[in-house]
N, C-alpha and C positions, 0 to 999 in steps of 0.2 A: 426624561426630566423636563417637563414644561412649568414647574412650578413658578416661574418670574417669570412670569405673563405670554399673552398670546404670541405666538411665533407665525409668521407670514412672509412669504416673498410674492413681492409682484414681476411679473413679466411683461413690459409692453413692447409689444411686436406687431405690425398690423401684418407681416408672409406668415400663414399658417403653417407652411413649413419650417421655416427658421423658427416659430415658435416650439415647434415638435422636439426641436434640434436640442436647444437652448432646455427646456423641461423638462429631457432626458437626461443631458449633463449634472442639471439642478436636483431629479431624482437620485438621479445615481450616486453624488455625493449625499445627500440623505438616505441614504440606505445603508452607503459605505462605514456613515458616524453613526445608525443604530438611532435614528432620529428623526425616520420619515414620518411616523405617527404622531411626531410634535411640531410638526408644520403644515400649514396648507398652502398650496403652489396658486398660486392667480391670476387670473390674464387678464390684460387690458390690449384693444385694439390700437387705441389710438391716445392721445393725450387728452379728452375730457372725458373718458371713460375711466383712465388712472388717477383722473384730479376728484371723479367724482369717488371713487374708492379710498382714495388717500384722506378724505375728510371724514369717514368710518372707519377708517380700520389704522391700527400700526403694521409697521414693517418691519423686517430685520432686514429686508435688501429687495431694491428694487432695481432691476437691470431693465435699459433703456436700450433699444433701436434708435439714436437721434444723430442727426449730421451736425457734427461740432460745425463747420466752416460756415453753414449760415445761422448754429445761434451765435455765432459770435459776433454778427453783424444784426441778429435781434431781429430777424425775422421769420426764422423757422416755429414752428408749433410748438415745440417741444419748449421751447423759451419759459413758456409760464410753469410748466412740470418741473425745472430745472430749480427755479427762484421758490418756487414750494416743497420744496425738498430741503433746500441749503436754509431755508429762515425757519423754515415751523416741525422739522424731524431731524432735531442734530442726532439720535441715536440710529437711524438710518442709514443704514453705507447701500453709496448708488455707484454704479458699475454704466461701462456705455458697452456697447456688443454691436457695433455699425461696421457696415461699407464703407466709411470714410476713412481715407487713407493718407491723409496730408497731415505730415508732422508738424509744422508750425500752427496749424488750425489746433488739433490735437494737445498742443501745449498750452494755445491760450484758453480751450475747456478747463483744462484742469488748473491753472491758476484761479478762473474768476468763479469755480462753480464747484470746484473740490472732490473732482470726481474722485474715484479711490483707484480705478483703474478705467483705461482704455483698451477696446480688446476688439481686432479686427475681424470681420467676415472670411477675409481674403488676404492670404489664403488661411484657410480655416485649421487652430489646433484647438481643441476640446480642452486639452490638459492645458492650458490656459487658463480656462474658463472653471475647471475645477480646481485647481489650486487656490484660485480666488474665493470661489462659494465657501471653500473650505476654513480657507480662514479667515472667512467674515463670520462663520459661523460660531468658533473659537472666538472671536471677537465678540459677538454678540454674549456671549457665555459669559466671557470677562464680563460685560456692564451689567448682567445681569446677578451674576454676586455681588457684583459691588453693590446692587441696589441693595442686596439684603444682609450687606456685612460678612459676608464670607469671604476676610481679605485673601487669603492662603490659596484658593479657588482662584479667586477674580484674578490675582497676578498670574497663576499657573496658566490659564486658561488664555490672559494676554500674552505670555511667554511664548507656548504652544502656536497662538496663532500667526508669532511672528515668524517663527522656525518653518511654518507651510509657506509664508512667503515672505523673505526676510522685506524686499523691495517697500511692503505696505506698510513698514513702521511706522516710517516719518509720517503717513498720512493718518494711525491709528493715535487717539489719544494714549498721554501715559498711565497706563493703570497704576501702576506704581503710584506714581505724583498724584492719582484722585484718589488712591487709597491711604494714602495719609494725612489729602485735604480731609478727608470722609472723616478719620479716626479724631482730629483735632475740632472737628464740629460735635461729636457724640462721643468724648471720653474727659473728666473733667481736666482739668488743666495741674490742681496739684496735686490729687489721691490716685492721676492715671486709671480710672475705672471708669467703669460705662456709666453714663448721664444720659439726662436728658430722652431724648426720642428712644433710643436703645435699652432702655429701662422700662418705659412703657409699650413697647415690642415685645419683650421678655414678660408681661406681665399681659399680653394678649393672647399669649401662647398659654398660659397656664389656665386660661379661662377657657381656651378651645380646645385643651387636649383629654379634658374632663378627667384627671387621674388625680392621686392624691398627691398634695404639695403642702408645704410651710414654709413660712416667710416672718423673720426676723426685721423688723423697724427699730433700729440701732441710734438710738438720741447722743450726741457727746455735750452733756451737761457740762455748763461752767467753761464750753469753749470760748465765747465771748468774754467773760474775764480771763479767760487765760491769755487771750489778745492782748487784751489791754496792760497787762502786767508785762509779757516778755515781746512785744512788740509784734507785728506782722512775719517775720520772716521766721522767727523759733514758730508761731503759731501756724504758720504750713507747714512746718516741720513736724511739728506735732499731729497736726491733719495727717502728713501723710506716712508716719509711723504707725497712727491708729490704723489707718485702710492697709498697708501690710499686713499688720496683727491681723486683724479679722479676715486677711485671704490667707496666711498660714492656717486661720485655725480653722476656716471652712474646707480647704482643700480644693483642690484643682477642679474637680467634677463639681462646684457649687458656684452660681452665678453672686457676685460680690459687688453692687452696683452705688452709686452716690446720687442722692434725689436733690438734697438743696444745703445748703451752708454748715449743717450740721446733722444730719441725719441718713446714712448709709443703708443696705437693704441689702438684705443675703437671702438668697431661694434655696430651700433642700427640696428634696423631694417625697417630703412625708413629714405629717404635723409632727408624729415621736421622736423622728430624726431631729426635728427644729428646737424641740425640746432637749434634745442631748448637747445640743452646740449651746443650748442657752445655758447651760450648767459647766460648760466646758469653760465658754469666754469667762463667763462669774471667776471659775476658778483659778483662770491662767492670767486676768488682765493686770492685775498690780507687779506682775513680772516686767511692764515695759514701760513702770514709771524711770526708771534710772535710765530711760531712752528720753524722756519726757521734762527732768526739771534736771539744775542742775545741784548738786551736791548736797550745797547746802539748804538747802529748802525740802530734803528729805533726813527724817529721824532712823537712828541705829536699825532699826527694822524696814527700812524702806519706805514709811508710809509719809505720806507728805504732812508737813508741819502747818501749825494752824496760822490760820489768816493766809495761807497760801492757796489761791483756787485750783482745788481739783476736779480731774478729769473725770469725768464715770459717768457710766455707759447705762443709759438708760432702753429697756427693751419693752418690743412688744411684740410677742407672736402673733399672726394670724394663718388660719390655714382654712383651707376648702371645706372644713365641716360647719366655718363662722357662715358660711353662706347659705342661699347662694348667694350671689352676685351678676347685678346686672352690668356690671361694667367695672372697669380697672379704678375708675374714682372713687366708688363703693370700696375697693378695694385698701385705697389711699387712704380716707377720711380715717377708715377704722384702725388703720395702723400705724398714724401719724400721731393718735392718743397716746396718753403720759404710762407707761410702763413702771415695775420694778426698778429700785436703784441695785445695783453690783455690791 
């Protein structure tokens, strides 16, 4: 799985054998998770060899040979490696693998430079060394759904990586807590549906998967007088009784998204299909006026009374045959046009 981007570990080690040590460990846990083909191993000798990599390339981990005791005192080499890591690769978990052995040195590394772990030479356990890789690696999986909205993933994947080593919680961010920042940046606030960036993701997929799709542009005519008549708060009510409606009647397997103040977007996956939901909604949606007004502003039959602004849904299909298309805005213009009334 390398789909959310390059995967890299650097090594900086200037003993070629401690190197060998260390890159064996680091293979072996990539082999263990079924994942050595999705990473390359990389060395650096010394620290402008790693600074000069690190401005080419990302990381998922890059473990250090550096003697905490004298960068704390800002004169070891490693100093500038350390302050380029913590300001310009927050996605970066850096590990230290040294000879130094002095616990208060040790504690003030990892206050002022946030290592994720310290891990001694001497005397030497391996399984140290891999329980870490491990579950930086599950850590790294975590950000990397998260990048592309797979919340379900991204928490499993930060769960997992906690359980390989409970100790690195505190130092991993909470997937949890950024998967709900994530969801409240890209899901609208009253119809609770994908917005925004997540809507045009979903509409870059459908341009690159080259298969056949239809897509429903769902207008709610007269929602602005209906604001103004029953106030703000019945009109998100009404907002968000419409966006239910139309995910009951797309179903689970149908992406049911909100572009801007009034105008919704369903994906099926085939123009004929899109065409069947559009004769569905036509025929089920006066079923959810008596969700929508109340009592009295609807006649013996249900239908709303005159001078009272109604709701109705104005459509417009497009689908892959309308094209092509160079782009999702192509896709946008044309299906933002005025449709059939309900």
């Amino acid at each position: 799985m390398n789909a959310m981007g390059d995967r890299r570990i650097l090594i900086v080690e200037d003993d070629q054998d401690w190197y060998e040590i260390i890159a064996e460990v680091v293979q072996g846990v990539l082999c263990d998770a079924g994942v050595e083909a999705d990473y390359e191993v990389m060395h650096a000798r010394d620290e402008q060899e790693a600074l000069d990599l690190l401005k080419h390339h990302a990381f998922t981990l890059v473990s250090m040979d550096i003697n905490l005791s004298n960068v704390t005192e800002g004169t070891h080499e490693g100093l500038d490696l350390l302050e380029v890591l913590e300001a310009s690769t927050p996605d970066t978990c850096s590990i230290i693998v040294s000879g130094e052995v002095k616990p208060e040195y040790i504690l003030n590394g990892f206050q002022k430079y946030n290592i994720l772990r310290f891990i001694g030479k001497a005397p030497w356990d391996d399984q140290e060394l891999k329980t870490t890789v491990r579950s930086i690696l599950l850590y790294a999986d975590a950000l990397g759904y998260l990048r592309v909205r797979d919340w379900e993933r991204a928490i499993d994947s930060w769960e997992q990586a906690c359980q390989v080593a409970p100790e690195l919680r505190r130092k991993f961010q909470e997937v949890g807590v950024l998967v709900e920042r994530a969801k409240l940046e890209t899901t609208h606030r009253i119809t609770g549906l994908p917005a925004g960036e997540m809507v045009d993701v979903k509409l870059k997929e459908l341009l690159k998967a080259g298969k056949q799709w239809g897509l429903l542009y769902i207008k709610v005519d007269k929602l602005e007088e209906y604001y103004e008549a029953y106030g703000h708060v019945e009109g998100d009510c009404a907002l968000q009784t419409v966006a239910r409606f139309l995910r009951d009647q797309a179903g689970s397997a149908t992406f049911v998204g909100y572009t801007e103040r009034d105008l919704f977007l369903v994906v099926v996956d085939d123009p004929v299909r899109a065409q069947s939901l559009q004769a569905k909604l036509q025929e089920n949606v006066h079923a959810i006026y008596s969700n929508l007004y109340p009592f009295q502003d609807l006649d013996q039959k249900g239908a709303v009374r005159a001078g009272i602004p109604e709701l109705r849904l104005v459509i417009r299909i497009v689908s892959n045959q309308d094209g092509p298309f160079a782009d999702i805005l192509e896709i946008s213009r044309l299906g933002s046009g005025s449709g059939q009334h309900f």
